[in-house]
C-alpha positions as CSV (number, residue, x, y, z in Angstrom):
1,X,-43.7,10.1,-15.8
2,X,-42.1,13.1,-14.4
3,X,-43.0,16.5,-13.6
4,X,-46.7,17.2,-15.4
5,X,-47.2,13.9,-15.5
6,X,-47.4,13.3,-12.1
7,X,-48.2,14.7,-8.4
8,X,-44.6,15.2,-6.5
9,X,-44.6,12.5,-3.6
10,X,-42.2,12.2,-0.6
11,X,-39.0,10.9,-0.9
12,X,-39.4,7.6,0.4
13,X,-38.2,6.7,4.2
14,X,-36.5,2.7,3.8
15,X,-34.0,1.7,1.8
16,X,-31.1,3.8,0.7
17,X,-31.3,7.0,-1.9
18,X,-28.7,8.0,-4.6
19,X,-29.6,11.1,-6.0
20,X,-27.4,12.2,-9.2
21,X,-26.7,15.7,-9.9
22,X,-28.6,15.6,-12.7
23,X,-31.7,15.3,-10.3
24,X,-32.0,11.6,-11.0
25,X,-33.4,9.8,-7.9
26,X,-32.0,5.8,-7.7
27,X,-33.3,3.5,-4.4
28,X,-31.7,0.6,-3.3
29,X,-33.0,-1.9,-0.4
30,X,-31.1,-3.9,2.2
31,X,-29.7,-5.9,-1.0
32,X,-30.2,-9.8,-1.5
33,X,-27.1,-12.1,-0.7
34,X,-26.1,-14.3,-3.4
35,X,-24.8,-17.6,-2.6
36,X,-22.8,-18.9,-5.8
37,X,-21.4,-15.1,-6.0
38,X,-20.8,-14.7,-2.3
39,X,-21.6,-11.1,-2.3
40,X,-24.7,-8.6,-1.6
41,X,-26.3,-8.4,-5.1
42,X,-27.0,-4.5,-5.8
43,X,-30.9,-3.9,-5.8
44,X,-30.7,-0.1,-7.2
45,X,-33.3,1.5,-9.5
46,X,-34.6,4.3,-10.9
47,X,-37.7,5.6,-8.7
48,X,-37.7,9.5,-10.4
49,X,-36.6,12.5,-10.3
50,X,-36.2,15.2,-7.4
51,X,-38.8,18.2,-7.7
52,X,-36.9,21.2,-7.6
53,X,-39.2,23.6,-6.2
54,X,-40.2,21.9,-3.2
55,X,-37.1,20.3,-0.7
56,X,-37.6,16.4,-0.1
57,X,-40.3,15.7,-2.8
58,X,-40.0,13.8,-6.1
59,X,-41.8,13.4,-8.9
60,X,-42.3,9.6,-9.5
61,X,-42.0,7.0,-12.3
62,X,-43.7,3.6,-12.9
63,X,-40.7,1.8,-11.0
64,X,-41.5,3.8,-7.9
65,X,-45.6,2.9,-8.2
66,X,-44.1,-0.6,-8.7
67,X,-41.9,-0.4,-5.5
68,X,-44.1,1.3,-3.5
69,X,-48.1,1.2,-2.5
70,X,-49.8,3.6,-5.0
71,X,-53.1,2.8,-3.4
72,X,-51.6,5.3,-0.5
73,X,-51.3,8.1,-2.4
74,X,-49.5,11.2,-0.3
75,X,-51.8,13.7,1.7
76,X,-52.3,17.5,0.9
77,X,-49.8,18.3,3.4
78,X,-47.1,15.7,2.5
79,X,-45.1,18.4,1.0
80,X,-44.2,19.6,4.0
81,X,-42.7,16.2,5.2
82,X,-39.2,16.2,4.7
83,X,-37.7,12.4,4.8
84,X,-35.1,11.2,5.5
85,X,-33.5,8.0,3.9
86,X,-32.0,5.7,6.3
87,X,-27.6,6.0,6.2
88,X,-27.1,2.0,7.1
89,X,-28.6,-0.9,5.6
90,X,-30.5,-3.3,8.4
91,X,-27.5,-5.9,7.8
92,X,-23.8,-4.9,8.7
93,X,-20.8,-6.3,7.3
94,X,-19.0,-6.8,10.8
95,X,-16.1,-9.4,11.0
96,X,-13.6,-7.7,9.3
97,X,-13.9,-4.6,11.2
98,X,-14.1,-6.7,14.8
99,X,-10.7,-8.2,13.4
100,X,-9.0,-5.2,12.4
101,X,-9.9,-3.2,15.1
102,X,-8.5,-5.8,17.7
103,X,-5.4,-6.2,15.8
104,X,-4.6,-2.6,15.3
105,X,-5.7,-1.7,18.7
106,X,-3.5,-4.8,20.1
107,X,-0.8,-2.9,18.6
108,X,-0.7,0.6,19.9
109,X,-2.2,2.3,16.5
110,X,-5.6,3.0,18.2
111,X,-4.4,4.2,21.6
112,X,-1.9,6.5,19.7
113,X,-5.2,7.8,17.5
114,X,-7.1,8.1,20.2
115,X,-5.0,10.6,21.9
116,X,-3.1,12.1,18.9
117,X,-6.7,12.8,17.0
118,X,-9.1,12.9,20.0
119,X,-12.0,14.1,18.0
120,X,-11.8,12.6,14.6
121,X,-10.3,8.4,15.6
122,X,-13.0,7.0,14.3
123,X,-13.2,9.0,11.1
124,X,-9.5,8.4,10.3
125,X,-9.9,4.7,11.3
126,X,-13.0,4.4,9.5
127,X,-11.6,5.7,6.2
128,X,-8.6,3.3,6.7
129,X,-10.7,0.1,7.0
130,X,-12.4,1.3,3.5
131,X,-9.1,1.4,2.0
132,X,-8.4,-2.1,3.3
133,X,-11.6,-3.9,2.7
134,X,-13.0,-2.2,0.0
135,X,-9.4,-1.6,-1.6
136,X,-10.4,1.3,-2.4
137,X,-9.3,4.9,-1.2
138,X,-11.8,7.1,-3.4
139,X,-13.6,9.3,-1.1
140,X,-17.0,9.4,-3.0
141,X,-17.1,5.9,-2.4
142,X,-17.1,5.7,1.1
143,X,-20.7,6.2,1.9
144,X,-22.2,3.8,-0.4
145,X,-19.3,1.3,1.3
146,X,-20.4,2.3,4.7
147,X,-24.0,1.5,4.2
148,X,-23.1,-2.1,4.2
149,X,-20.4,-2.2,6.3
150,X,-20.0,-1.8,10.1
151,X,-16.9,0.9,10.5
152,X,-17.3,1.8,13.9
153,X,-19.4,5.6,13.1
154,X,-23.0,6.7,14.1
155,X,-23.2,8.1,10.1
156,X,-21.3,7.6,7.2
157,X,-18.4,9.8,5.9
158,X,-19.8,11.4,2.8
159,X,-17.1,13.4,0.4
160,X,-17.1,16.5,1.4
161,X,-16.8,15.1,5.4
162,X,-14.0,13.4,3.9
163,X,-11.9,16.1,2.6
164,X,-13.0,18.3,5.9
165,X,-11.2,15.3,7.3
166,X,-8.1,15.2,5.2
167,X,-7.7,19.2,5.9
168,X,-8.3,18.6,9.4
169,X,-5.6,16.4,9.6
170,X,-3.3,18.3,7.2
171,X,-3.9,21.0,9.7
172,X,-2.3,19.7,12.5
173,X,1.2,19.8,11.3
174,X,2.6,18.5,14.9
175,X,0.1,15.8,14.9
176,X,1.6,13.1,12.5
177,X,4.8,13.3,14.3
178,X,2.8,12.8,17.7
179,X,1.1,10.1,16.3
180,X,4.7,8.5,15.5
181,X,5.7,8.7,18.3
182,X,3.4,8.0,20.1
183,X,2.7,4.7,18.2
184,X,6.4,3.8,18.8
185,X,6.4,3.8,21.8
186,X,2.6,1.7,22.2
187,X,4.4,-0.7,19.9
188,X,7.7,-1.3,21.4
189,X,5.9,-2.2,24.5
190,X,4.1,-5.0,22.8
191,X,7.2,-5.9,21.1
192,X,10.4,-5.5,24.1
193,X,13.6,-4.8,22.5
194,X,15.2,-7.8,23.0
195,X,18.6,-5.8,21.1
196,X,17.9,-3.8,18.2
197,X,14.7,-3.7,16.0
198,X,15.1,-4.5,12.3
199,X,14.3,-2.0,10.3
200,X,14.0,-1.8,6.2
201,X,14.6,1.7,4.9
202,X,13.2,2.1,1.8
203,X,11.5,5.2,-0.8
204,X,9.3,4.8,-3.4
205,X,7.6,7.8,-5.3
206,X,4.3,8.7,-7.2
207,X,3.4,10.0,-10.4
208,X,1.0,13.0,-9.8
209,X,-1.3,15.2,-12.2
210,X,-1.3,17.9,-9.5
211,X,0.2,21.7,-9.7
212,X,-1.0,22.5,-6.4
213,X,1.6,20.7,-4.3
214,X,4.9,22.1,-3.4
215,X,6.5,18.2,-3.1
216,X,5.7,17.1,-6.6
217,X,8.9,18.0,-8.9
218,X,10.4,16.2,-12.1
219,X,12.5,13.6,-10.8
220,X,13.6,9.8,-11.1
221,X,9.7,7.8,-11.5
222,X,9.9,4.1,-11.3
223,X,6.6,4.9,-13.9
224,X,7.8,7.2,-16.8
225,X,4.3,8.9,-17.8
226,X,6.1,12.2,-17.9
227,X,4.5,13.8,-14.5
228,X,5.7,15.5,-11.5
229,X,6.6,12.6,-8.6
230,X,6.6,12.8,-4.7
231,X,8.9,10.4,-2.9
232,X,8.2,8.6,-0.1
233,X,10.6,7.0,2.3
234,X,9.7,4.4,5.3
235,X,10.6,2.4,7.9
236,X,9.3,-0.9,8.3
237,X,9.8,-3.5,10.9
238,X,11.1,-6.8,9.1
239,X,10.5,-9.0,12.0
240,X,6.4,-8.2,11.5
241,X,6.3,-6.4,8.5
242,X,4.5,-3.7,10.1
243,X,5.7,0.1,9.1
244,X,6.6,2.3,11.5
245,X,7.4,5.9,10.0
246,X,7.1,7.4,7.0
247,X,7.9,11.1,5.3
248,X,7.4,12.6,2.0
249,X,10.2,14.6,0.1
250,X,10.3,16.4,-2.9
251,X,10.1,14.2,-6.3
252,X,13.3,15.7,-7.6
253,X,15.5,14.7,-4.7
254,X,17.6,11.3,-4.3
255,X,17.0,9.1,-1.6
256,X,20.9,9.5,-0.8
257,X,20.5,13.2,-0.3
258,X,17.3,13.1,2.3
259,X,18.9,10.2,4.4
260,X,21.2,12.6,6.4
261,X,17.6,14.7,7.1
262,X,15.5,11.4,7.3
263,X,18.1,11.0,10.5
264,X,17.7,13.4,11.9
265,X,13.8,13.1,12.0
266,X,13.7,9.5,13.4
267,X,16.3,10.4,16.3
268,X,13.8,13.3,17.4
269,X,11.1,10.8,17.4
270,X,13.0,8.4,19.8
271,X,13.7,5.7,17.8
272,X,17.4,4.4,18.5
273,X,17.9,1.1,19.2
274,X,17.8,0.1,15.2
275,X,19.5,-2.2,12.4
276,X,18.5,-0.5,8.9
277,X,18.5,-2.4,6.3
278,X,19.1,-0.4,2.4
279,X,19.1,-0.6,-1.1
280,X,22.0,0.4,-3.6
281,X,20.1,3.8,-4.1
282,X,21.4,5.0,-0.3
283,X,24.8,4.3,-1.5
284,X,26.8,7.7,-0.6
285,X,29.4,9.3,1.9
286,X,27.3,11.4,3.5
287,X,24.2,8.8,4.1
288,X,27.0,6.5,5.9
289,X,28.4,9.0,8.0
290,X,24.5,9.9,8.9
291,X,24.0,6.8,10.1
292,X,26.9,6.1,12.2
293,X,24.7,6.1,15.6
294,X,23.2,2.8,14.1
295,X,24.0,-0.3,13.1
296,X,23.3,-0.8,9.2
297,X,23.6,-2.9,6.3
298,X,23.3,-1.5,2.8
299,X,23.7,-3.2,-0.8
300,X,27.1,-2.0,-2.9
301,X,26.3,-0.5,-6.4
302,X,28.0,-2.6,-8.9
303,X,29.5,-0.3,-10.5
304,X,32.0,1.2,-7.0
305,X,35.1,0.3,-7.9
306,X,35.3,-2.3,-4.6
307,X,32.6,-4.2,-5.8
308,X,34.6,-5.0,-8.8
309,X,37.9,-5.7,-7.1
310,X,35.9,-7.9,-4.4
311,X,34.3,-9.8,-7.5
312,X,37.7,-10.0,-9.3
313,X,39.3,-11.5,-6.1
314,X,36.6,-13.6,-4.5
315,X,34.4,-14.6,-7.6
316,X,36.1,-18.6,-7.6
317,X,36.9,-19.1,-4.5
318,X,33.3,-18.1,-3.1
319,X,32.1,-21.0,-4.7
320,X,33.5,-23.5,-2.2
321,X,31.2,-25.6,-0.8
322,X,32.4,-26.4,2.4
323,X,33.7,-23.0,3.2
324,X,30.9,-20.8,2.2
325,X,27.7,-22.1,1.4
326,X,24.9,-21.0,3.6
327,X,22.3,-24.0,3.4
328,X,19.4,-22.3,5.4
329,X,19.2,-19.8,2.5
330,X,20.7,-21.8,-0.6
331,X,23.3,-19.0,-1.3
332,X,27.4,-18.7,-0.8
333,X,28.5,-16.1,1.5
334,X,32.1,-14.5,2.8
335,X,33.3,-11.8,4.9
336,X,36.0,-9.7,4.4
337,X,36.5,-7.8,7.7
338,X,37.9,-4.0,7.7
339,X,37.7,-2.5,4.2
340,X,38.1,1.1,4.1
341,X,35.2,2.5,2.1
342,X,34.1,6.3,1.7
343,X,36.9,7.1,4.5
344,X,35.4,4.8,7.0
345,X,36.5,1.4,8.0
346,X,33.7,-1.1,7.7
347,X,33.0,-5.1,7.0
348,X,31.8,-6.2,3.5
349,X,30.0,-9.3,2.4
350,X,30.4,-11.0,-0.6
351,X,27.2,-13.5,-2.0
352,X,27.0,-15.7,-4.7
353,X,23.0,-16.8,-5.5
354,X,22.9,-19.9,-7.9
355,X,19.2,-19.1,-8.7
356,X,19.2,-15.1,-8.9
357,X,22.5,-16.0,-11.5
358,X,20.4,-17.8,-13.2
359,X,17.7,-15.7,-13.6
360,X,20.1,-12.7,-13.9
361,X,21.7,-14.6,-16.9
362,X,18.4,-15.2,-19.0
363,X,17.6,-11.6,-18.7
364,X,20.6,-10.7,-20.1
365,X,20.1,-12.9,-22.9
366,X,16.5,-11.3,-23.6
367,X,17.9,-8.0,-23.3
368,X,20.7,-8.0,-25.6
369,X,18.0,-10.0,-28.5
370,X,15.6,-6.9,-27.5
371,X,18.6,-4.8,-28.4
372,X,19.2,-6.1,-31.5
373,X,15.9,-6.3,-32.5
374,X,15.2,-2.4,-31.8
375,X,18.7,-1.8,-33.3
376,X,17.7,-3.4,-36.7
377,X,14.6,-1.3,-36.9
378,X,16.7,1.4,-37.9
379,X,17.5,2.0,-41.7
380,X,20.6,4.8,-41.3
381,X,24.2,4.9,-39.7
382,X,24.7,7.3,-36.9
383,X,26.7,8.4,-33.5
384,X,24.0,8.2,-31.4
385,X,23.4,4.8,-33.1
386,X,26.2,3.6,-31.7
387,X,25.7,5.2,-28.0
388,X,22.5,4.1,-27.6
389,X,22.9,0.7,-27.5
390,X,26.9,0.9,-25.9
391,X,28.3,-0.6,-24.8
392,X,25.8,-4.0,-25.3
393,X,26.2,-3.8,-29.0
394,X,29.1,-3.4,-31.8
395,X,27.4,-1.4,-34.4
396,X,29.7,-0.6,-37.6
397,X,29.1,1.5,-40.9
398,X,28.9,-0.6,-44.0
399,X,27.6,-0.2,-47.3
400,X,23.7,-0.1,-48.1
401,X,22.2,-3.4,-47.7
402,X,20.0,-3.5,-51.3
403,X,17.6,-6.0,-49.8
404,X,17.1,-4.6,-46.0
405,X,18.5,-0.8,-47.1
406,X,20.4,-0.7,-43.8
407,X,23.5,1.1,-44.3
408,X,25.2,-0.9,-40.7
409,X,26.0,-4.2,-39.3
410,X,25.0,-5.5,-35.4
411,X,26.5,-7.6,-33.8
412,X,26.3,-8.3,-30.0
413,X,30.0,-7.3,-27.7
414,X,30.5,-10.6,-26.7
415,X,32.9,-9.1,-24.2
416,X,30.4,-7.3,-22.4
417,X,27.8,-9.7,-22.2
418,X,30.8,-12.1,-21.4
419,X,31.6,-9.9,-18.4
420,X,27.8,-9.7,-17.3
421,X,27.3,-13.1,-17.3
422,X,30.7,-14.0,-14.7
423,X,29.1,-11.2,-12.5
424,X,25.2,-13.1,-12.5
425,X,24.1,-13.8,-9.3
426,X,26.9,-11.8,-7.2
427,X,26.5,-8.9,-4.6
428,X,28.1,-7.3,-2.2
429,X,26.8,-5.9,1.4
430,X,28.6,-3.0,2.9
431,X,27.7,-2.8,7.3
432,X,29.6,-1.2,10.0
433,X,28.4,-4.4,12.4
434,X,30.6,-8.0,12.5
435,X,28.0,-10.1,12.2
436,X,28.0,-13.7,10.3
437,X,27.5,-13.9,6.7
438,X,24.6,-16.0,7.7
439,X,22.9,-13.1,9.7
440,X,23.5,-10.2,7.2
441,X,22.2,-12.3,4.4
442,X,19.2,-13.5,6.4
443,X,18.1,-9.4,7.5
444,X,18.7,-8.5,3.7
445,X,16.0,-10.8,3.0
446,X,13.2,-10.0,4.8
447,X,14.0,-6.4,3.4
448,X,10.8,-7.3,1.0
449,X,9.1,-6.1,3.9
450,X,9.4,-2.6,2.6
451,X,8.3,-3.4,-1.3
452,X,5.1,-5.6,0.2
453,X,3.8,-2.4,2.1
454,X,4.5,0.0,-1.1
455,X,2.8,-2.7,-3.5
456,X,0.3,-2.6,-0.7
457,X,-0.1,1.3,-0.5
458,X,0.0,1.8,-4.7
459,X,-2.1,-1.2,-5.5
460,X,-4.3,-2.4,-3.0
461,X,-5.2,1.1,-2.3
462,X,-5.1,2.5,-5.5
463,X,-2.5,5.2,-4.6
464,X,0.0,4.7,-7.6
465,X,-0.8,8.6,-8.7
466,X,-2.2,10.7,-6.7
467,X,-5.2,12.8,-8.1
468,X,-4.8,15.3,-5.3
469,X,-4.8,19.1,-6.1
470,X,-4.0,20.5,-2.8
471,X,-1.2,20.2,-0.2
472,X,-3.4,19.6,2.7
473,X,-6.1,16.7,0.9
474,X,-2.8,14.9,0.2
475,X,-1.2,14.6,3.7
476,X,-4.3,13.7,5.1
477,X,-4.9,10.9,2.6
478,X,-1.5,9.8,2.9
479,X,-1.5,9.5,6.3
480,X,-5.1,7.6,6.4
481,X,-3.2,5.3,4.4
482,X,-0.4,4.8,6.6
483,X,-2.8,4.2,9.2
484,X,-4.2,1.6,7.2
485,X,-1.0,-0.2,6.8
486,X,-0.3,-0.2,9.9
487,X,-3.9,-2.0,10.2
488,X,-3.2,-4.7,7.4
489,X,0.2,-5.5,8.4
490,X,-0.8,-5.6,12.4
491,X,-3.5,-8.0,11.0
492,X,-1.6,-9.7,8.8
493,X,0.7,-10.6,11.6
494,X,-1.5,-11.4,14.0
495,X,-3.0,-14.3,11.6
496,X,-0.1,-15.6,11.1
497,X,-0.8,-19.2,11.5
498,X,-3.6,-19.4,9.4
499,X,-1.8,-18.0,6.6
500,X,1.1,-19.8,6.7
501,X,-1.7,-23.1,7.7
502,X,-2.8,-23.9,4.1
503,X,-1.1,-22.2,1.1
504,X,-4.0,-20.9,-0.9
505,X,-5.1,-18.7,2.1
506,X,-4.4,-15.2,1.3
507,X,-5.0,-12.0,3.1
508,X,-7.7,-11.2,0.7
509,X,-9.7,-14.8,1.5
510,X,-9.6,-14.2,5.3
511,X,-11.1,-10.1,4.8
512,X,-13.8,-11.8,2.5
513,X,-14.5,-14.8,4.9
514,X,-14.7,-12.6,7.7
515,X,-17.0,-10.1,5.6
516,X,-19.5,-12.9,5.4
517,X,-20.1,-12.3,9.3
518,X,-22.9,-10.3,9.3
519,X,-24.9,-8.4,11.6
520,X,-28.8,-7.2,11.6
521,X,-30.7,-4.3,13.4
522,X,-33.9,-5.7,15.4
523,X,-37.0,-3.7,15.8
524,X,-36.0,-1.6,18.9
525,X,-32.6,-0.7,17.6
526,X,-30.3,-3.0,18.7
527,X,-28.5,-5.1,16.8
528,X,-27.5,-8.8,17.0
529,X,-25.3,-11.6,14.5
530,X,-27.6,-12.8,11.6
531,X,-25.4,-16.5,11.4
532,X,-23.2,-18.5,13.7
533,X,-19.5,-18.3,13.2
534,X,-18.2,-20.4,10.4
535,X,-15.2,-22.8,11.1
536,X,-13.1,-20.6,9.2
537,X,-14.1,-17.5,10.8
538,X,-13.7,-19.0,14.4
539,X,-10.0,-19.9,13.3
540,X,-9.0,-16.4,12.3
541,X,-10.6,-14.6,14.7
542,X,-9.2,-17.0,17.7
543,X,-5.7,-15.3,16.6
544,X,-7.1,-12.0,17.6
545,X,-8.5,-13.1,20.9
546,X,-11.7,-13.0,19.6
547,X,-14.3,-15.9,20.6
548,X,-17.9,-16.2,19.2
549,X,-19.4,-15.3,22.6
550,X,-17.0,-11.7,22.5
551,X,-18.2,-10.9,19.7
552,X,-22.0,-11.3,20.2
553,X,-21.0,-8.9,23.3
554,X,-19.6,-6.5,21.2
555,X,-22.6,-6.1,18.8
556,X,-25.4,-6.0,21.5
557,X,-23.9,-2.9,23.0
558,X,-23.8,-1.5,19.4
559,X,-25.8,2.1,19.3
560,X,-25.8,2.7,15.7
């Protein structure tokens, strides 16, 4: 029942439109909650299609006669009527937004958005929330999100808003920094230096399909899929997990190499007072001697020729129990005071983990059966044979085998392996401070700050590639999603006690209870809670400061 078949008829004023580009016109109302799901159920359907000729008419189909009154038809003149569907549904997803708000603004990000981005706050913060709740960073979602969600803007972002956004922000190039600094200093007066602030320094990169940016180079992937990769390096605070700069590098450098430049960028910034905490890929002269202005900890690859002598010299008598053992973190720890490493003179700490040797041991096993297995799969004798699976495995020329029609034997190097397995569950720390085994072991720990908020940014916000074919849509995407971390984490810490309260709350559960707080428009605009407060939702929200009555404040000044 389309054009021919039917008189055009005004595209209809309630609900919410999605027009395809095919000319397709789908409606959706207010939705209808669904208890046993716990969600908004989505009410779309196919109305018509749009008439091209004439600017905010349709031509209908039976769904839109069933939908609508037909007995109404339109007027002569109701071609001239140009309607406009409404952007917001009459009920607002609101409690996760109220939370995230108070905890990022508790913080320091909002004030530093506020004046870094005076114009465009809300935009940036409101993209960031999508990312969070939705967990989801696709920009051609974010209208259909903000239809049922509260994110703090008069209309929602649609597409191409967004990627005037991401250029805008791109554009800027002295903004970010601003912002950094700016939030730095916000969030140090929150959080007094009380001595220095524990910082994990860590990089991670991404695979990218894109030709258009300058960053993305061959390089080292932690996901082989044979693309370009950009790195990313950060700084996150261990004592609250929340990040607190970040920088993007070329996908072809090594982490060791930027350090000395990473430095410098964090000193112009203002940060100083700082313990960094590093993995074995930071491992070089020149990233020490970068750092010397600092006090840092950094984990020894095993294969410096210290680490060995250490483990040769230390790898039985670590093991005493009276001596070494560290019972508030199950592990054995010694210090060996004034080793002279990379022409410096610095303190080194030896660990022995009963658990990760365990765990170290079985993988080892499972390797070198994987080995053999792959190694077997071959039929013919060869060199390379031989290097690929060196030193793990003794593989010798023999005669043809008439029943398998291998022409080699495999055997595992039991020396090897042997070695491998002594060396389970030890490592060694390299710092330039004389703290206590107990201390350096206990920072190195909470280092899983850093992989939480890259699990976070690749996972949860779906930013393990990056689809972007321009220089400018990717810095301002990236740094919507550090804004966003900085939300989550702030959050995170901030509802601390209810987390750590029962152990099947997640962050997940709380965003979804809190979602469940809704919000409704009355009659003359103004808006007003559609519930009370559950139990659960009064708990979390009590961390933030937030009490039932605030809150019922908050949405009767909404203007939206």
């Amino acid at each position: 029942m389309y054009a021919g078949k039917s008189e055009p008829v005004p595209l209809p004023t309630t609900g919410h439109l999605h027009t395809l580009k095919t000319g397709y016109v789908y409606w959706e109302d207010d939705g209808k909650w669904d208890n046993e799901r716990k969600q908004t159920i989505d009410g779309r359907v196919s109305i018509g299609r749009i008439d091209p000729d004439h600017e905010g008419m349709m031509f209908p189909n039976k769904n839109y006669f069933a939908i609508f009154d037909a007995a109404n038809p339109p007027q002569e003149d109701a071609r001239a009527v140009l309607a406009e569907p409404s952007p917001f549904s009459k009920t607002l997803s609101y409690g996760a937004y109220a939370a995230m708000y108070e905890a990022a603004d508790y913080i320091g990000c909002i004030p530093a958005l506020k004046k870094t981005f005076p114009d465009h706050w809300r935009d940036i913060f409101a993209a960031a929330l999508h990312s969070i709740i939705a967990e989801n960073s696709v920009a051609q979602d974010m209208p259909y999100w903000c239809f049922h969600n509260y994110c703090g803007l008069d209309s929602p972002l649609y597409s191409s808003e967004m990627s005037r956004l991401y250029e805008y922000i791109s554009g800027e190039p002295e903004s970010i920094p601003d912002f950094m600094y700016r939030f730095r200093e916000t969030y140090h007066e929150v959080f007094p230096d009380t001595g220095v602030t524990l910082v994990g320094f860590d990089s991670t990169n991404q695979n990218t399909n894109s030709r258009g940016i300058e960053l993305a180079e061959y390089g080292h992937p932690k996901v082989k899929e044979n693309l370009p990769d950009i790195n990313t390096a950060m700084f996150v605070d261990e004592m609250t997990g929340i990040p607190l700069y970040y920088e993007h590098f070329y996908g072809s450098i090594l982490d060791k190499t930027e350090t000395p430049f990473t430095m410098e960028k964090v000193k112009d910034l203002g940060f100083r007072k700082l313990f960094l905490m590093m993995d074995r890929g930071y491992f070089s002269k020149k990233a020490l001697d970068s750092m010397e202005e600092y006090n840092f900890a950094i984990m020894c690859p095993e294969t410096l020729q210290m680490v060995r002598q250490l483990f040769k010299d230390y790898s039985a008598e670590i093991k005493d129990r009276e001596k070494y053992y560290i019972s508030g973190e199950n592990i054995y720890g010694k210090r060996i005071r004034n080793l002279e490493v990379c022409g410096g003179t610095y303190n080194c700490y030896i660990y022995y983990d009963s658990k990760r040797a365990e765990d170290e041991r079985a993988t080892i096993h499972t390797k070198v059966q994987l080995m053999i297995k792959a190694a077997l799969s071959r039929k013919r004798f060869s060199k390379k044979l031989q290097e690929t699976f060196s030193p793990w495995l003794q593989i010798e020329k023999s005669e043809r085998d008439p029943n398998t029609g291998r022409s080699f034997t495999v055997k595992e190097s039991r020396r090897h392996v042997q070695q491998c397995l002594d060396k389970a569950g030890f490592f060694v720390i390299l710092s330039n401070t004389d703290l206590p085994a107990s201390n350096i072991i206990t920072i190195a720990r909470m280092r899983d700050s850093n992989e939480k908020a890259f699990r976070r940014m690749k996972n949860h916000f779906g930013l393990s590639k990056t689809y972007s074919h321009s220089a400018a849509t990717y810095e301002g995407k990236m740094f919507i999603a550090f804004v966003a971390l900085i939300t989550i984490e702030s959050y995170r810490y901030s509802i601390k006690p209810v987390l750590d309260a029962i152990s099947s709350t997640t962050t997940a559960s709380t965003i979804g209870e809190l979602n469940k707080y809704q919000i409704q428009r009355r009659r003359d605009g103004s808006w007003m809670p559609m519930y009370a407060m559950t139990k659960k939702q009064r708990q979390i929200l009590k961390c933030l400061d937030l009490t039932e009555g605030k809150i019922k404040t908050k949405v009767s000044r909404l203007r939206v």
